[in-house]
ZADO-1210 file (C-alpha; in nm, 4 decimals, padded with zeros to 6 digits):
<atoms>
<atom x="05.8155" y="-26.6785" z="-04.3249" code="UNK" pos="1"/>
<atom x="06.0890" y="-26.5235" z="-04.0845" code="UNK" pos="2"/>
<atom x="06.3949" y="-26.6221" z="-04.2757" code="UNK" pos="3"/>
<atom x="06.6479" y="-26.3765" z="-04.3694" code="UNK" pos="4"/>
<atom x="06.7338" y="-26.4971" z="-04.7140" code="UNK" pos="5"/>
<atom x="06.4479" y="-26.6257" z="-04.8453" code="UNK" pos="6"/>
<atom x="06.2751" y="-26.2516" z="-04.7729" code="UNK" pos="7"/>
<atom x="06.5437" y="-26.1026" z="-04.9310" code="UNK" pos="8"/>
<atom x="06.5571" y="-26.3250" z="-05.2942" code="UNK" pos="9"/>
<atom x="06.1721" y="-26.2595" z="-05.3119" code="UNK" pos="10"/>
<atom x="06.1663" y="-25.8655" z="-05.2613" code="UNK" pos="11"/>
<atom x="06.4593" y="-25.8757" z="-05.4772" code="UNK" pos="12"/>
<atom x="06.3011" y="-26.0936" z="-05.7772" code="UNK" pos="13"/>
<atom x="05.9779" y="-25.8211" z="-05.7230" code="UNK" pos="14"/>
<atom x="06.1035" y="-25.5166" z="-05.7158" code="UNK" pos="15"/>
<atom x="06.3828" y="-25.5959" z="-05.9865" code="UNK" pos="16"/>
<atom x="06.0339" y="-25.6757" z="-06.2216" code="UNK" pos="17"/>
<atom x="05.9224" y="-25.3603" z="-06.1287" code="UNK" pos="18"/>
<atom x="06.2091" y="-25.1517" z="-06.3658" code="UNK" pos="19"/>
<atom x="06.0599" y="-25.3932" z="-06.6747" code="UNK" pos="20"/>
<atom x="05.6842" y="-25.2798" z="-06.5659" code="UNK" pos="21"/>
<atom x="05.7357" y="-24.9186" z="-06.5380" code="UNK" pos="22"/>
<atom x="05.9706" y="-24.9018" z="-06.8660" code="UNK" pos="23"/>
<atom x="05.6001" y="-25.0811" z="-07.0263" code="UNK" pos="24"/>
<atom x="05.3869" y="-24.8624" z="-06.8731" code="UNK" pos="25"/>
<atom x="05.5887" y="-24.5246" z="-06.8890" code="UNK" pos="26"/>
<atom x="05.5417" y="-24.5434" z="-07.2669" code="UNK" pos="27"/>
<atom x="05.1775" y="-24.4763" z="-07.2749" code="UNK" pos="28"/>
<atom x="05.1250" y="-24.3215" z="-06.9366" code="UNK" pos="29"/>
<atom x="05.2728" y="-24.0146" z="-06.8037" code="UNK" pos="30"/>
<atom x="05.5577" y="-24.0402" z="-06.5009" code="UNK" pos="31"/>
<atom x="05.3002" y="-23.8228" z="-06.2451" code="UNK" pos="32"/>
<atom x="05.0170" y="-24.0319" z="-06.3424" code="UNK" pos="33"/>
<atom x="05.1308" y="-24.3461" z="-06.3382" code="UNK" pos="34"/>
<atom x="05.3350" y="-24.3589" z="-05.9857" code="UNK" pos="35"/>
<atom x="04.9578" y="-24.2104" z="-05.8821" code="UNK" pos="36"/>
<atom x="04.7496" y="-24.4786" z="-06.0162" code="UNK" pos="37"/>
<atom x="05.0497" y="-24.7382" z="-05.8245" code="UNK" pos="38"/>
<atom x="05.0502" y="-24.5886" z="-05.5374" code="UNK" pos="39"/>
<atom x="04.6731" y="-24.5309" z="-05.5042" code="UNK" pos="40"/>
<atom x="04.5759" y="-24.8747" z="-05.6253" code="UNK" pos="41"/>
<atom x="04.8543" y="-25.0185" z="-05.4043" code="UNK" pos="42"/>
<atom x="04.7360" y="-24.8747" z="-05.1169" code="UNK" pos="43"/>
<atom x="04.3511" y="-24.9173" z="-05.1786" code="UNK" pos="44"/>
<atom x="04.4421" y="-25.3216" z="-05.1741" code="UNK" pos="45"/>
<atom x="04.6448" y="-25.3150" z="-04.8634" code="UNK" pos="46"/>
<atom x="04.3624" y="-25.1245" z="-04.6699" code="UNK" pos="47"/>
<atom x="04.1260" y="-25.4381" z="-04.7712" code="UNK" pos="48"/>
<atom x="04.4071" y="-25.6445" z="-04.6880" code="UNK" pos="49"/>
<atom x="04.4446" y="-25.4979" z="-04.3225" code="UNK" pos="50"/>
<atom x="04.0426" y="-25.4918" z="-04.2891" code="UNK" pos="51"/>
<atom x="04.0259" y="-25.8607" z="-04.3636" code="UNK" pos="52"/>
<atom x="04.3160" y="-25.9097" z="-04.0979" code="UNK" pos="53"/>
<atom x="04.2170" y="-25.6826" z="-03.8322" code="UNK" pos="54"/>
<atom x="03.8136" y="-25.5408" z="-03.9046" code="UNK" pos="55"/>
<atom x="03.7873" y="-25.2085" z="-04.0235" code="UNK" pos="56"/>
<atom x="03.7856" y="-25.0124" z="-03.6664" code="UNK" pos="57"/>
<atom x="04.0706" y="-25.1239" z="-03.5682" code="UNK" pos="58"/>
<atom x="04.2665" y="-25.0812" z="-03.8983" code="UNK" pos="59"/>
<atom x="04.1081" y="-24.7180" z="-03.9169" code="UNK" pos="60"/>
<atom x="04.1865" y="-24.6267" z="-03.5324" code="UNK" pos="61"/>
<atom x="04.5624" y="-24.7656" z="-03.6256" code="UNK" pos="62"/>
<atom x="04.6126" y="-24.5506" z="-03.9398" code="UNK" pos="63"/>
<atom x="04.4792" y="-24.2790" z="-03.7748" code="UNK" pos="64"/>
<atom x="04.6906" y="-24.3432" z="-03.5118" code="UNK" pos="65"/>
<atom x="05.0266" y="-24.3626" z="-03.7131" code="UNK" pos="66"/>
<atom x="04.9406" y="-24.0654" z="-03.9379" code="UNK" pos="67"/>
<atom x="05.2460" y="-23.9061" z="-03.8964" code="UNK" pos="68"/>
<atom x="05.5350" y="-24.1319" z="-04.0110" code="UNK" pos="69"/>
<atom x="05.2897" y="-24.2700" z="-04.2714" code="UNK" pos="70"/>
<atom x="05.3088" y="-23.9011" z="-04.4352" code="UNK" pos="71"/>
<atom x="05.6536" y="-23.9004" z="-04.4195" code="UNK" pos="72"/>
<atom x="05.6740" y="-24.2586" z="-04.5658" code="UNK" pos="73"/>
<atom x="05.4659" y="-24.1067" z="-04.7869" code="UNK" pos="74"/>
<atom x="05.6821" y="-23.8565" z="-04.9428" code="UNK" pos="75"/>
<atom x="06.0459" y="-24.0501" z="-04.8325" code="UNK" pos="76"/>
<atom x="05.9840" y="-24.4254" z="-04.9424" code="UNK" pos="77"/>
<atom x="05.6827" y="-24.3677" z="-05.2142" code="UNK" pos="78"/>
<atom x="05.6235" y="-24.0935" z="-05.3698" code="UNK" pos="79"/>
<atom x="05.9571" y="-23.9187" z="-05.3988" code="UNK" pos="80"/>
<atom x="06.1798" y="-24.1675" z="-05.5492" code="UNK" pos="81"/>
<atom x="05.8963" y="-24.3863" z="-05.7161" code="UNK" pos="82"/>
<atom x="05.8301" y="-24.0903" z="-05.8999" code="UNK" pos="83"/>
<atom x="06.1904" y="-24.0380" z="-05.9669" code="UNK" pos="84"/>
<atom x="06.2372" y="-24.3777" z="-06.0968" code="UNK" pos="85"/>
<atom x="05.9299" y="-24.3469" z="-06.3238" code="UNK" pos="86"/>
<atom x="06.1044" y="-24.0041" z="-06.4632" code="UNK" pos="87"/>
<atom x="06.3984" y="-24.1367" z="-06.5415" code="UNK" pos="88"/>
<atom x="06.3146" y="-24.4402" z="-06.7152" code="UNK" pos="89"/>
<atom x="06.1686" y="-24.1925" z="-07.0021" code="UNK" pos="90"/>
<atom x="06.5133" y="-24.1690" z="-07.0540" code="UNK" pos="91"/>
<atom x="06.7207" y="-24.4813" z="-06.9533" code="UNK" pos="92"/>
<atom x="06.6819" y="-24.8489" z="-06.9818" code="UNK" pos="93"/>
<atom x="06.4918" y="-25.0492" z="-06.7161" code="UNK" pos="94"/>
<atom x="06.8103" y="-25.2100" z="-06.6465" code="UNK" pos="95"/>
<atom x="07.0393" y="-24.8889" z="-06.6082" code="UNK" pos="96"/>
<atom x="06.7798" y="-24.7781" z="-06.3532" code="UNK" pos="97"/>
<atom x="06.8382" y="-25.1271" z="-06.2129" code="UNK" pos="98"/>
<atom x="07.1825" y="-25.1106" z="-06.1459" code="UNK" pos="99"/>
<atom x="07.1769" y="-24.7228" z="-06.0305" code="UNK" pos="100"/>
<atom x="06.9240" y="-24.8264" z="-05.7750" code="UNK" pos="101"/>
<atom x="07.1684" y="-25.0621" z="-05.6328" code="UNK" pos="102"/>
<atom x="07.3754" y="-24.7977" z="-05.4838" code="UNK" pos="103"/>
<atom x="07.1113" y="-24.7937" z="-05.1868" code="UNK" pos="104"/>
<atom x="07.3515" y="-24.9440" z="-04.9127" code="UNK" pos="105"/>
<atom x="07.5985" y="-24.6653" z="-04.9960" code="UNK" pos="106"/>
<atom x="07.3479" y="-24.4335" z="-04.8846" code="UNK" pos="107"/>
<atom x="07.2098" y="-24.5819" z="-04.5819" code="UNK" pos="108"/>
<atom x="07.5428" y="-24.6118" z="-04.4453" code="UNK" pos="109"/>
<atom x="07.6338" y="-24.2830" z="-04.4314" code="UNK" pos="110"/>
<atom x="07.2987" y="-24.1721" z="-04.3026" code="UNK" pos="111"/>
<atom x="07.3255" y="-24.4599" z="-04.0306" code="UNK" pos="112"/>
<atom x="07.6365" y="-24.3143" z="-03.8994" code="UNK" pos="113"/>
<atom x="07.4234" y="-24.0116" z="-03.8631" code="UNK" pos="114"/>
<atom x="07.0946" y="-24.1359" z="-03.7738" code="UNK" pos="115"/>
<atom x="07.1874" y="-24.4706" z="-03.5896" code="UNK" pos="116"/>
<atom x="07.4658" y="-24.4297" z="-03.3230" code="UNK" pos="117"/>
<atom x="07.5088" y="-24.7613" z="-03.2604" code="UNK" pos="118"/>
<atom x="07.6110" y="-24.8686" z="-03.6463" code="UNK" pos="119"/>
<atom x="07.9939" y="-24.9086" z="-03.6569" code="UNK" pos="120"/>
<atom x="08.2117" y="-24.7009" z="-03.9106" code="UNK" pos="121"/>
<atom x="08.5162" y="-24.7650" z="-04.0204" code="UNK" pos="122"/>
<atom x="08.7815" y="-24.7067" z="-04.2349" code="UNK" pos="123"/>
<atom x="08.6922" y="-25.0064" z="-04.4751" code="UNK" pos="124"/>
<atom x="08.3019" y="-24.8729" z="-04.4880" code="UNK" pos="125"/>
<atom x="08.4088" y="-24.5415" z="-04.6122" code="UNK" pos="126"/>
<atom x="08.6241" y="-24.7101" z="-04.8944" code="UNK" pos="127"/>
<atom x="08.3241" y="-24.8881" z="-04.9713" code="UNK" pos="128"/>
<atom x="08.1491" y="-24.5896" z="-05.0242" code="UNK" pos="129"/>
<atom x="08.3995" y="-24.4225" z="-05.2605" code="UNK" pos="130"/>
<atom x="08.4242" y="-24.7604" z="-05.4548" code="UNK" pos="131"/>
<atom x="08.0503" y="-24.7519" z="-05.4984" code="UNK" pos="132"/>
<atom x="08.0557" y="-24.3830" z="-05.6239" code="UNK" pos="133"/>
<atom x="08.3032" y="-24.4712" z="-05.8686" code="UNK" pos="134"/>
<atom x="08.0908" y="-24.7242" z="-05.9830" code="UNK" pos="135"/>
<atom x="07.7996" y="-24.4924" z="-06.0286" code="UNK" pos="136"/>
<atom x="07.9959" y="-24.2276" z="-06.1926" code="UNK" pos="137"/>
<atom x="08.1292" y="-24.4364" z="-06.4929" code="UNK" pos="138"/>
<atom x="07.7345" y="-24.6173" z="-06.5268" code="UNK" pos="139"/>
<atom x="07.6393" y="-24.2481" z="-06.5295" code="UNK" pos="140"/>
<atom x="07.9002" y="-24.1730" z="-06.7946" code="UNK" pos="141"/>
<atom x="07.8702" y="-24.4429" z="-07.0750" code="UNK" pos="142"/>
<atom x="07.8603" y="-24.3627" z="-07.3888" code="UNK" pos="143"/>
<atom x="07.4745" y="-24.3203" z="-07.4495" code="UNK" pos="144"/>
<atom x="07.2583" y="-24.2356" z="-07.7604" code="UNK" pos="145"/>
<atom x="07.0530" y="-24.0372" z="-07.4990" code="UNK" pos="146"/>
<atom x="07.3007" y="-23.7864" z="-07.4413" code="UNK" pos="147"/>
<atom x="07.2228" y="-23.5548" z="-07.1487" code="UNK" pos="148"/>
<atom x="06.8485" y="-23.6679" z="-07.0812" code="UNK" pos="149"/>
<atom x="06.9999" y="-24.0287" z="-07.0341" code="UNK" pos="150"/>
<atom x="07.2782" y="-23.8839" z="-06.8156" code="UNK" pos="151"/>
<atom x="06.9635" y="-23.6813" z="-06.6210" code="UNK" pos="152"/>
<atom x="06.7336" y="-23.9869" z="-06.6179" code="UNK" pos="153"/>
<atom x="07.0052" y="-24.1997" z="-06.4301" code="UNK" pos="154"/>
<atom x="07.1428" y="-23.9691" z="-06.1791" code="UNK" pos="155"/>
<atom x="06.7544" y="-23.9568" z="-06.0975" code="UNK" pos="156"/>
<atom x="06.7388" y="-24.2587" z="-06.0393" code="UNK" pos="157"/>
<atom x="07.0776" y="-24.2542" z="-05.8124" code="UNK" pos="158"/>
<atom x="06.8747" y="-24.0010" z="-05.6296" code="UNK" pos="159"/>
<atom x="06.5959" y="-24.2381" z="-05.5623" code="UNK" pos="160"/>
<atom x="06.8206" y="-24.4433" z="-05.3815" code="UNK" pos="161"/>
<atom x="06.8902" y="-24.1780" z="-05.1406" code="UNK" pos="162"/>
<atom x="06.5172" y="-24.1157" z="-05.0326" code="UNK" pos="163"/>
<atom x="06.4506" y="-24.5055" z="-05.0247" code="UNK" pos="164"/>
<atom x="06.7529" y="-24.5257" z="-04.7597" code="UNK" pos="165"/>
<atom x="06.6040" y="-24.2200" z="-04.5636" code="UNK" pos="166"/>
<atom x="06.2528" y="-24.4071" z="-04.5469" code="UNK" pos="167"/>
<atom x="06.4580" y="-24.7829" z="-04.4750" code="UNK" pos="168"/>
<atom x="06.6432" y="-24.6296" z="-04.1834" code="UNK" pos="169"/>
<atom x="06.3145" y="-24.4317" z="-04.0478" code="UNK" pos="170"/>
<atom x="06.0553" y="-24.7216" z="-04.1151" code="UNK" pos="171"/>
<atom x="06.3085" y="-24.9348" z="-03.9448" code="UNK" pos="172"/>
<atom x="06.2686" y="-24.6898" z="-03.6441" code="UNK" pos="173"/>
<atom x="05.8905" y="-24.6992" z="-03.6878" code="UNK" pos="174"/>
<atom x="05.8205" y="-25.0246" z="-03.7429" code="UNK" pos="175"/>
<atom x="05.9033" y="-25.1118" z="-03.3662" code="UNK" pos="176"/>
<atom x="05.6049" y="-24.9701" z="-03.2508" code="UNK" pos="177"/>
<atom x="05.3814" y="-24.9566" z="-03.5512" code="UNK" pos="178"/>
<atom x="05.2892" y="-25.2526" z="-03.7610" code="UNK" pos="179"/>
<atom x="05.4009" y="-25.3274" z="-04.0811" code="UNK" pos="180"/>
<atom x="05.1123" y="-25.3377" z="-04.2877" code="UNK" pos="181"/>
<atom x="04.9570" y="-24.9696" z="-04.0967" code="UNK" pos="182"/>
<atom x="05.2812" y="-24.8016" z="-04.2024" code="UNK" pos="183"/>
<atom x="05.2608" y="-25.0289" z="-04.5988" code="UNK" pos="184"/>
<atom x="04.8998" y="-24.9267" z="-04.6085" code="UNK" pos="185"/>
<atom x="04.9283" y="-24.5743" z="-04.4875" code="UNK" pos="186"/>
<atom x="05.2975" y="-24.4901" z="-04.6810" code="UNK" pos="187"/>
<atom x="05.0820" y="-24.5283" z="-05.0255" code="UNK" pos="188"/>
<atom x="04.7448" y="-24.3684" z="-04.9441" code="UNK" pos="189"/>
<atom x="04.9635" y="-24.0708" z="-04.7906" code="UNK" pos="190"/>
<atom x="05.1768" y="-24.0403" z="-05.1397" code="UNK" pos="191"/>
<atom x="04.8751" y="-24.1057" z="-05.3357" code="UNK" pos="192"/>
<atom x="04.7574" y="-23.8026" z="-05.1857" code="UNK" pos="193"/>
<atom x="05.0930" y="-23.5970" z="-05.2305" code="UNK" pos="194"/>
<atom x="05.1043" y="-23.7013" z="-05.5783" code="UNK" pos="195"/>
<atom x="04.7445" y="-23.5936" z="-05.6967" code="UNK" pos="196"/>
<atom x="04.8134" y="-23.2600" z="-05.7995" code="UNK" pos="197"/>
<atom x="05.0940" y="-23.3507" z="-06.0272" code="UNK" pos="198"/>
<atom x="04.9150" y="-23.6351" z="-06.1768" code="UNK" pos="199"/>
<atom x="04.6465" y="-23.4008" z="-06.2486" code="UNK" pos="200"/>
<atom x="04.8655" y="-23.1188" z="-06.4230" code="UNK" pos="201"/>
<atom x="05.0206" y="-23.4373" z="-06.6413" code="UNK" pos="202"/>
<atom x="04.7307" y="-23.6668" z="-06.7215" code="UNK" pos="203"/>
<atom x="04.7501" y="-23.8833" z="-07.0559" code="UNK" pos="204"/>
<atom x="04.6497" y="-23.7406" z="-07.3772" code="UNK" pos="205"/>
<atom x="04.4899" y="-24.0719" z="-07.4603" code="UNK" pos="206"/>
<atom x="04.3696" y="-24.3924" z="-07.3591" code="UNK" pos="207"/>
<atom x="04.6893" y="-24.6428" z="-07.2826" code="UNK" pos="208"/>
<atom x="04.7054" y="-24.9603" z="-07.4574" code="UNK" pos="209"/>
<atom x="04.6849" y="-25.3409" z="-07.3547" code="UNK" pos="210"/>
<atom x="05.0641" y="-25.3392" z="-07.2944" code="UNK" pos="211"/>
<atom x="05.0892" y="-25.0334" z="-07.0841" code="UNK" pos="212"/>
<atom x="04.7893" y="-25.1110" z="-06.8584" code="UNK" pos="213"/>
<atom x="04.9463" y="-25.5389" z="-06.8222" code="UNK" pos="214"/>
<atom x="05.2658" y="-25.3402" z="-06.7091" code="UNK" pos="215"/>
<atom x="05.0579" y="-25.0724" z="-06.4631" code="UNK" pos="216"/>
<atom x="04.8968" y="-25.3981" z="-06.3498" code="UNK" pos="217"/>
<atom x="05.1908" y="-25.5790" z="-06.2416" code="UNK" pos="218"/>
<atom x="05.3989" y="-25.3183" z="-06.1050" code="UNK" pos="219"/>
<atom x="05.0293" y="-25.2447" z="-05.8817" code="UNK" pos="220"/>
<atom x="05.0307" y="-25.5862" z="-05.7293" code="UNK" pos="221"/>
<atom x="05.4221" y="-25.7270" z="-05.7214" code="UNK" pos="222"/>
<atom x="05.6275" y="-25.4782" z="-05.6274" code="UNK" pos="223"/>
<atom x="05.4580" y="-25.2762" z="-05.4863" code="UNK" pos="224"/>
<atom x="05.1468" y="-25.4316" z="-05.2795" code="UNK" pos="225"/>
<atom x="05.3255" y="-25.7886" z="-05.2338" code="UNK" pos="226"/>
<atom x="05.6473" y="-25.5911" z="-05.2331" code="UNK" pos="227"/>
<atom x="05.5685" y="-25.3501" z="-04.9247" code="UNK" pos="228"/>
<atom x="05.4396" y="-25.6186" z="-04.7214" code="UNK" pos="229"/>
<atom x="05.7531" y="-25.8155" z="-04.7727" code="UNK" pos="230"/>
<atom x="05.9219" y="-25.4963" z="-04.7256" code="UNK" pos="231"/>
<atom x="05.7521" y="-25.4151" z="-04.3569" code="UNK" pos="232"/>
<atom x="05.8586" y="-25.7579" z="-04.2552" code="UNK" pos="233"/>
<atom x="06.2086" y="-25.7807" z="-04.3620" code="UNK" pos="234"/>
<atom x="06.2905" y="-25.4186" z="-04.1831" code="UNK" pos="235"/>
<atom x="06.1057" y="-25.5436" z="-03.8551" code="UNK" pos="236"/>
<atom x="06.2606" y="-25.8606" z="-03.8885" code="UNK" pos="237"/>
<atom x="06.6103" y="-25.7436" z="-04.0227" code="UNK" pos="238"/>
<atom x="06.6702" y="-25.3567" z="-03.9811" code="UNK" pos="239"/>
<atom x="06.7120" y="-25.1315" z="-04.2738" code="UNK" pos="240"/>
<atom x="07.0728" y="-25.2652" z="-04.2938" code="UNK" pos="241"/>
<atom x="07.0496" y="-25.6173" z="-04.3608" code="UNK" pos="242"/>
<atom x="06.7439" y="-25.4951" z="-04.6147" code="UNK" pos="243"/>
<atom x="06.9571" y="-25.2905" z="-04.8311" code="UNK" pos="244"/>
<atom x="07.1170" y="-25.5933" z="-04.9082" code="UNK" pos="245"/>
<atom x="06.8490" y="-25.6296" z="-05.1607" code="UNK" pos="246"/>
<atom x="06.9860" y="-25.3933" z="-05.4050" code="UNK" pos="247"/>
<atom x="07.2839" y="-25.5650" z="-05.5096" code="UNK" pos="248"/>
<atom x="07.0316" y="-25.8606" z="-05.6251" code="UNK" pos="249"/>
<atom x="06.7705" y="-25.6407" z="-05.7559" code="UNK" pos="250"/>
<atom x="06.9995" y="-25.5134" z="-06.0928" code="UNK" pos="251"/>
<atom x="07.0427" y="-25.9237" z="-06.1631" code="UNK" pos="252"/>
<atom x="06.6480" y="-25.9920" z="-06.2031" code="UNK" pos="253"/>
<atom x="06.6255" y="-25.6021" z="-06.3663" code="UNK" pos="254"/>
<atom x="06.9181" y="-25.7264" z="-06.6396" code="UNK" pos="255"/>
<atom x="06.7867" y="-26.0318" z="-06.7022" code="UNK" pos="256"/>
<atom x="06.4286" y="-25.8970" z="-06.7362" code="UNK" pos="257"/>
<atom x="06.5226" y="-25.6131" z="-06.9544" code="UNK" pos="258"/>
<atom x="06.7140" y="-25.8340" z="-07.2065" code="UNK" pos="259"/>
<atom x="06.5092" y="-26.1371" z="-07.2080" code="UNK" pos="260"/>
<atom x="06.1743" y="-25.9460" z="-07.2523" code="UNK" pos="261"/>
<atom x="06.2662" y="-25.5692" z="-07.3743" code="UNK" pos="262"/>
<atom x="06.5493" y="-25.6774" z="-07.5456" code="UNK" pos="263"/>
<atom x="06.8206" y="-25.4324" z="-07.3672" code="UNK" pos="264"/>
<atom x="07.1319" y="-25.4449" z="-07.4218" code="UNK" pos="265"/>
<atom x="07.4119" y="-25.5299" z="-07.1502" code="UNK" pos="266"/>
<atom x="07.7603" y="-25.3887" z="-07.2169" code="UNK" pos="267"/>
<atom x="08.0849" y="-25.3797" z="-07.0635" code="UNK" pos="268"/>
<atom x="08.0455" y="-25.0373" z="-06.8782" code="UNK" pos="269"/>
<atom x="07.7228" y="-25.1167" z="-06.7112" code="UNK" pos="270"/>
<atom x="07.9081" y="-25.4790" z="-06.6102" code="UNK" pos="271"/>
<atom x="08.2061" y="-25.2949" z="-06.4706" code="UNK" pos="272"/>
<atom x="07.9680" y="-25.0021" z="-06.3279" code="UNK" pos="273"/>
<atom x="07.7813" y="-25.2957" z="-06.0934" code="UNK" pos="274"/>
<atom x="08.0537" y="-25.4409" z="-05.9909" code="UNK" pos="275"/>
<atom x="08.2021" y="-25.1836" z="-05.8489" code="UNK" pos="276"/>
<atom x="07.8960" y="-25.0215" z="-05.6972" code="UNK" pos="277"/>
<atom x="07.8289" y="-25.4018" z="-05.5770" code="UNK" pos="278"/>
<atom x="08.1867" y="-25.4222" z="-05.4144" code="UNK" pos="279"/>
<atom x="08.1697" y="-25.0549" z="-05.2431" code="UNK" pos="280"/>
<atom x="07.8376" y="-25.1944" z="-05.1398" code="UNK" pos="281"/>
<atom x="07.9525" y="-25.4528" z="-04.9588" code="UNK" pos="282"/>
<atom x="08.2418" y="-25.3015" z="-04.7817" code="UNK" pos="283"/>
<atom x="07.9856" y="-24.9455" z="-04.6477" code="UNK" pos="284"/>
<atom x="07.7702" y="-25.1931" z="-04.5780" code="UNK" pos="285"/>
<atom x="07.9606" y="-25.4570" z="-04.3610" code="UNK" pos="286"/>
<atom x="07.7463" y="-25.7296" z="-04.4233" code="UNK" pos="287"/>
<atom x="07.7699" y="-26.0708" z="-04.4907" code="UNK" pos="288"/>
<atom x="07.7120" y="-26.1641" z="-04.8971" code="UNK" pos="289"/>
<atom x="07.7522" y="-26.5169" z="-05.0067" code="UNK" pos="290"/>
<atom x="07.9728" y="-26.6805" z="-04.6787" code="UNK" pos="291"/>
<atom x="08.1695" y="-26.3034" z="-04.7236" code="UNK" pos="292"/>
<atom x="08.1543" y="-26.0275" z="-04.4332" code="UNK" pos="293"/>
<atom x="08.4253" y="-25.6775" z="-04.4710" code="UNK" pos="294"/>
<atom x="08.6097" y="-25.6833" z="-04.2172" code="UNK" pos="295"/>
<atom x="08.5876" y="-25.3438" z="-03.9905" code="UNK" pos="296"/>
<atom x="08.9154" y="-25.1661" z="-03.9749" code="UNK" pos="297"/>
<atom x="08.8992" y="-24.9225" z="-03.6506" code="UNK" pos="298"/>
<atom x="08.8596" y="-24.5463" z="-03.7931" code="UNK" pos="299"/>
</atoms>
């Protein structure tokens, strides 16, 4: 499948699941140890996955090739801000970390018109990005029986966002000479690696129930195995732009998860929170969203 939109509604319905499988699996299973048994597990099924699709020399010669950027994939696009996430939904909702993920396109623009020369700015993209902000400070400061750990556990999450734009824009520079499933396969055994020593200080006090290990199950094989292949693709296909489109869909399908099958509420601030982070989105961003494209105004 090369089509843009297609892609882009199925990485969006996985990795919005993936807020209602950590918020199951966070409950029994510490944050350390659980983004290490994803991101191991993950990765140990894409290796077999790129041995059945190229044999195993050539699949070892290529990750030992591409060590490098698959280290800093590591850190940048797994283990940083999955970890992140998985902190901060101790705290939050699956669908507050939902829509605070969604100001990804906010950050990629500004470090494209660092990192990426050739990415237009204008005056309408930087209103986009103080819309968006304004949108993440009022999600940030509902009213909120959590108090200052909620307040923490989403402007983690907000954080997150920032490290998965620093690995879209540098796997998008990668992924022209390295394959997509070397740098999917090699991003998650390299943060399985980082990840080991806090995993190990933070283990679980006891065994984790049915519920916990259905939810470490899922979040193992759709968002994250199913979800980085899609993810390679789109970025090769796309660029790291078009992909962060994904993030204004992903906080529908983490909503609708959260209230159909957690029973989370959705109020009026976290409606009027995504839509402006949504809008500002759109505008940093520049691109086109249902027949609509910002229009550049010259800075």
């Amino acid at each position: 499948m090369r089509s843009y939109w297609p892609l882009i509604l199925i990485l969006a319905a996985m990795w919005g699941a993936s807020y209602l499988f950590i918020k199951v699996a966070v409950d029994d299973i510490p944050p350390a140890a659980m983004t290490e048994l994803r991101v191991l597990l993950a990765g140990l099924l894409l290796l077999g996955y790129l041995v059945v699709r190229t044999g195993m020399t050539r699949a070892v010669g290529e990750l030992r090739a591409a060590w490098v950027p698959c280290a800093v994939l590591g850190v940048i696009n797994a283990a940083l801000p999955m970890g992140l996430v998985a902190w901060g939904e101790t705290h939050i909702d699956s669908s507050i970390a939902g829509i605070a993920q969604s100001t990804v396109p906010l950050f990629t623009f500004i470090l494209a018109a660092r990192f990426l020369p050739h990415e237009p700015v204008g005056l309408t993209r930087v209103a986009g990005v103080a819309v968006g902000f304004i949108g993440v400070a009022l999600l940030a400061g509902f009213p909120s029986d959590g108090g200052a750990w909620a307040l923490a556990g989403t402007l983690a999450v907000v954080l997150s966002s920032l490290s998965y734009a620093s690995g879209g824009i540098y796997g998008q520079k990668q992924v022209r000479d390295i394959r997509g499933p070397v740098l999917a396969t090699g991003n998650m055994l390299a943060a399985a690696v980082v990840l080991l020593p806090l995993a190990i200080a933070d283990p679980p006090t006891e065994a984790p129930g049915p519920e916990a290990l259905a939810g470490l199950a899922g979040l193992v094989l759709i968002p994250t195995f199913a979800g980085q292949l899609v993810l390679f693709r789109v970025l090769r296909l796309h660029g790291s732009r078009k992909l962060s489109i994904v993030t204004y869909l992903m906080p529908v399908f983490a909503v609708v998860y959260g209230a159909i099958l957690l029973d989370e509420p959705v109020t009026a601030a976290m409606v009027g929170a995504f839509s402006l982070i949504v809008v500002g989105a759109v505008l940093a961003s520049g691109q086109r969203l249902f027949g609509y494209r910002a229009q550049e105004t010259a800075a």
